[in-house]
C-alpha positions as CSV (number, residue, x, y, z in Angstrom):
1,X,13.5,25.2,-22.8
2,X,13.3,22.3,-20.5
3,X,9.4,21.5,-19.9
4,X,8.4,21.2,-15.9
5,X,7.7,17.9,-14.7
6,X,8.2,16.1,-11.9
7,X,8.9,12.4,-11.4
8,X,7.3,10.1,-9.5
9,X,9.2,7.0,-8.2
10,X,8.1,3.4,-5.9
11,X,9.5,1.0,-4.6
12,X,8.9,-2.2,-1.9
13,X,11.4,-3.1,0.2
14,X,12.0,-5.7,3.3
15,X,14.2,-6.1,6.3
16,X,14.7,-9.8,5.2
17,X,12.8,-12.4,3.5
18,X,11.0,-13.6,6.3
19,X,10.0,-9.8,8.3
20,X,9.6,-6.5,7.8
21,X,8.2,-5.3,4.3
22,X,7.9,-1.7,3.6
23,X,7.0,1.0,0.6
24,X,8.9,4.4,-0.5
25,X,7.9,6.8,-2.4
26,X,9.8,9.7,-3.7
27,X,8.4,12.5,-6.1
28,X,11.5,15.0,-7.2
29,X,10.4,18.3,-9.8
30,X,13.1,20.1,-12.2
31,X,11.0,22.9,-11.4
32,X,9.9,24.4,-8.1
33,X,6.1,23.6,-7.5
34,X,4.0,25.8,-5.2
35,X,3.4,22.4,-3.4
36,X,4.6,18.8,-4.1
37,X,2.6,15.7,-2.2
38,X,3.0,12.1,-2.1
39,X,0.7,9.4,-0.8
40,X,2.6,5.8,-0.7
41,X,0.4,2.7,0.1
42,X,1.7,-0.6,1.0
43,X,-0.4,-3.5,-0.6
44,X,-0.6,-6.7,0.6
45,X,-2.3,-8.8,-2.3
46,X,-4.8,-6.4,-2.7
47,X,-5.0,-5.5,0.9
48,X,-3.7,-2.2,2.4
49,X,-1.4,-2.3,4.8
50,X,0.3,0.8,5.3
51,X,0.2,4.3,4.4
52,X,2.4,7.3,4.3
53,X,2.1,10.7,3.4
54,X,4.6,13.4,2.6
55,X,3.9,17.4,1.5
56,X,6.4,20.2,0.9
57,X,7.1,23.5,-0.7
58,X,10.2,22.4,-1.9
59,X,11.6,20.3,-5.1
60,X,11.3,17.0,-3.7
61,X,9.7,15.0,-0.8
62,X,10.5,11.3,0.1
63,X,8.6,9.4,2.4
64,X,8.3,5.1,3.8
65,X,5.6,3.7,5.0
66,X,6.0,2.0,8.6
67,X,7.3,-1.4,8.3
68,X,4.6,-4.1,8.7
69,X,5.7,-7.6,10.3
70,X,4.9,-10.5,8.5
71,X,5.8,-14.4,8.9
72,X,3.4,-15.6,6.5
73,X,3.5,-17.4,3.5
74,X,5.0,-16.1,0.6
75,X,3.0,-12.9,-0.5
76,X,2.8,-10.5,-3.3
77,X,3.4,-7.0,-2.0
78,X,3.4,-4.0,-4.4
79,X,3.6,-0.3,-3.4
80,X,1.2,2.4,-5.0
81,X,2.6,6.2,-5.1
82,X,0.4,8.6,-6.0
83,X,1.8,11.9,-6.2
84,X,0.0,15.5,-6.9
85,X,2.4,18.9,-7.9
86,X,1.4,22.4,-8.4
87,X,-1.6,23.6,-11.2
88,X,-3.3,20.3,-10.7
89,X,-0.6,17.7,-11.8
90,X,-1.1,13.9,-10.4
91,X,0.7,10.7,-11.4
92,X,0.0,7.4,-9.8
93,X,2.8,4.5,-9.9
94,X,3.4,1.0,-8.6
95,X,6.3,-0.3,-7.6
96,X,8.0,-4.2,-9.1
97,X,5.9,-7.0,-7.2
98,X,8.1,-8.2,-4.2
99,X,7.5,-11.7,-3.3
100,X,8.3,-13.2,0.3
């Protein structure tokens, strides 16, 4: 018997080096869950600067945050996913640091 679990993913990505950063999330269930939900947060260092949020009855539910401009120096941006599933069930992940 296969146990039910669900998988929780992140990751940061950018337009190009110099622009647009942004975070996905995706949480995906061998199972169906009453309810699957996702919160993604874009960090910035250890600012926020974006969030998303995604909710569904179904096996899966992907969701980006809204791209945030940026010409700054070279950052450290991370995304956190967070994501909750039926009976209870949360599991929080970061995504690899992106620099640029």
């Amino acid at each position: 018997m296969l146990k039910k679990t669900c998988k929780v993913s992140a990751y940061t990505d950018r337009v190009d080096r110099r622009t647009d950063k942004f975070g996905n999330g995706a949480i995906e269930c061998n199972y169906k869950p009453s309810s699957t939900k996702l919160v993604v947060t874009l960090y910035k260092g250890k600012k926020k600067m974006a969030t998303a949020k995604c909710s569904s009855h179904k096996k899966s539910c992907f969701v980006a945050t809204r791209e945030v401009k940026d010409d700054a120096p070279v950052q450290k941006w991370r995304t956190k996913v967070t994501g909750a599933w039926g009976g209870g069930h949360h599991k929080t992940v970061w995504s690899k640091a992106l620099y640029g």
